[in-house]
Residue, then its C-alpha position, 0 to 999 in steps of 0.5 A: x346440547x349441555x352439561x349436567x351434573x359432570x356429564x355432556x349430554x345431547x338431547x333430542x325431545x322431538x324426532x329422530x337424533x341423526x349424526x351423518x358423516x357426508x364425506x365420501x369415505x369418511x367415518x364416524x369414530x366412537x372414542x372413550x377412556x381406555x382405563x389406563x389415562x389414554x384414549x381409545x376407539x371402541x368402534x367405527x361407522x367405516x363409510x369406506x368400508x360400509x360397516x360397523x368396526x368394533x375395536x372392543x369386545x361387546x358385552x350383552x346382558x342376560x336375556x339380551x339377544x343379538x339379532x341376525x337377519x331381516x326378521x331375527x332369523x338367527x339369535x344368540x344370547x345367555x339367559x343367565x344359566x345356558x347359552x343359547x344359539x336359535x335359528x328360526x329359518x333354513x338350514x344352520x350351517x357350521x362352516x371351516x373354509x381354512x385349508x385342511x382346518x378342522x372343526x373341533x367340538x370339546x366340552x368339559x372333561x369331568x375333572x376340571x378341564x376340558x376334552x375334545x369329544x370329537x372333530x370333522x377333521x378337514x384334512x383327514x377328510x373325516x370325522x374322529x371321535x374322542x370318546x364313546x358314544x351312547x346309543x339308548x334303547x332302540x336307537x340305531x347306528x345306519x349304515x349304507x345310502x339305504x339304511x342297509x345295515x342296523x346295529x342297535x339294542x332294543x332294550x331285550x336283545x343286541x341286534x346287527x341287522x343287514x336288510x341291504x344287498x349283497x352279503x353281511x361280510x365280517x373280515x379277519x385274519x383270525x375271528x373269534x368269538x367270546x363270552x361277555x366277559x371276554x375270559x372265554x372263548x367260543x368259537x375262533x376262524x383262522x385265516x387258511x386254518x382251522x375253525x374251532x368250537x368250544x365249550x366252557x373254554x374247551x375246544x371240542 
């Protein structure tokens, strides 16, 4: 143990550096300056408790990974660029055990700030989406324990494909149906009325 060049310095230059507390239920307290002439604890080795307490936020440099689990199972870090969250065995679980809480994905909103997209709203009991989805050519919506019903485009034709049981039901007090456009109808169903066709915007 010495003084260096205005730094204390504990140097071990054979074996291990081991700094016990015996005392049951005793601690090991890290302290330093806290940036304004005081002290403050940065963390704790909590003997009481039988963990790590951390008073301070952690800083982690790129490429740094913090570590989780007996062989690294889970890592976190940013590698200068992006963020990454790397799970290497079972499932990765997402999990909001607070009472009617919700989880809430946001990201940024292409004008500066930021936006939900969406949430698995805990209250509701559901899901709520924010903003449109995109499903590219050949990827398909599913619906039904069984896949029974496929709404996708396959990059020639849009297709809504019930292959399940029972029938394909669409379920409306007035149906139409109009051009691409939406400025023309083709084909309008009313509840305990009539069923109309038209041509080029004109019933026939």
């Amino acid at each position: 143990i010495y003084h260096s060049s205005g730094s204390n310095i504990i140097d071990a230059t054979v074996g291990d550096l081991i700094i016990k507390a015996s005392q049951d239920d005793g601690d090991i307290i890290f302290q330093s300056d806290n940036g304004s002439g005081g002290i403050d604890t940065y963390f704790i080795l909590d003997g009481g408790q039988t963990r790590v307490e951390f008073s301070k936020a952690t800083q982690h440099a790129d490429n740094v990974i913090a570590n989780f689990g007996s062989s690294s199972d889970m890592q976190i870090y940013h590698n200068g660029t992006d963020s990454y969250l790397l799970n290497g065995t079972g499932n990765l679980e997402i999990l909001n055990n607070t009472d009617d809480g919700d989880i809430i994905f946001k990201s940024d909103d292409g004008s500066g700030g930021t936006a939900t997209y969406f949430r698995v709203d805990g209250g509701a009991v559901e899901t709520r989406f924010l903003k449109s989805t995109l499903h590219f050519d050949n990827v398909k919506a599913k619906f039904g324990d069984g896949d029974d019903l496929q709404i996708y485009h396959n990059a020639s034709n849009s297709c809504i494909q019930d292959s399940g049981t029972g029938e394909l039901r669409m379920l409306a007090s007035t149906l139409s149906v109009r051009n691409s456009g939406d400025t023309e109808l083709m084909i309008t169903a009313i509840e305990n009325g009539a069923v109309n066709l038209y041509h080029n915007n004109s019933k026939k």
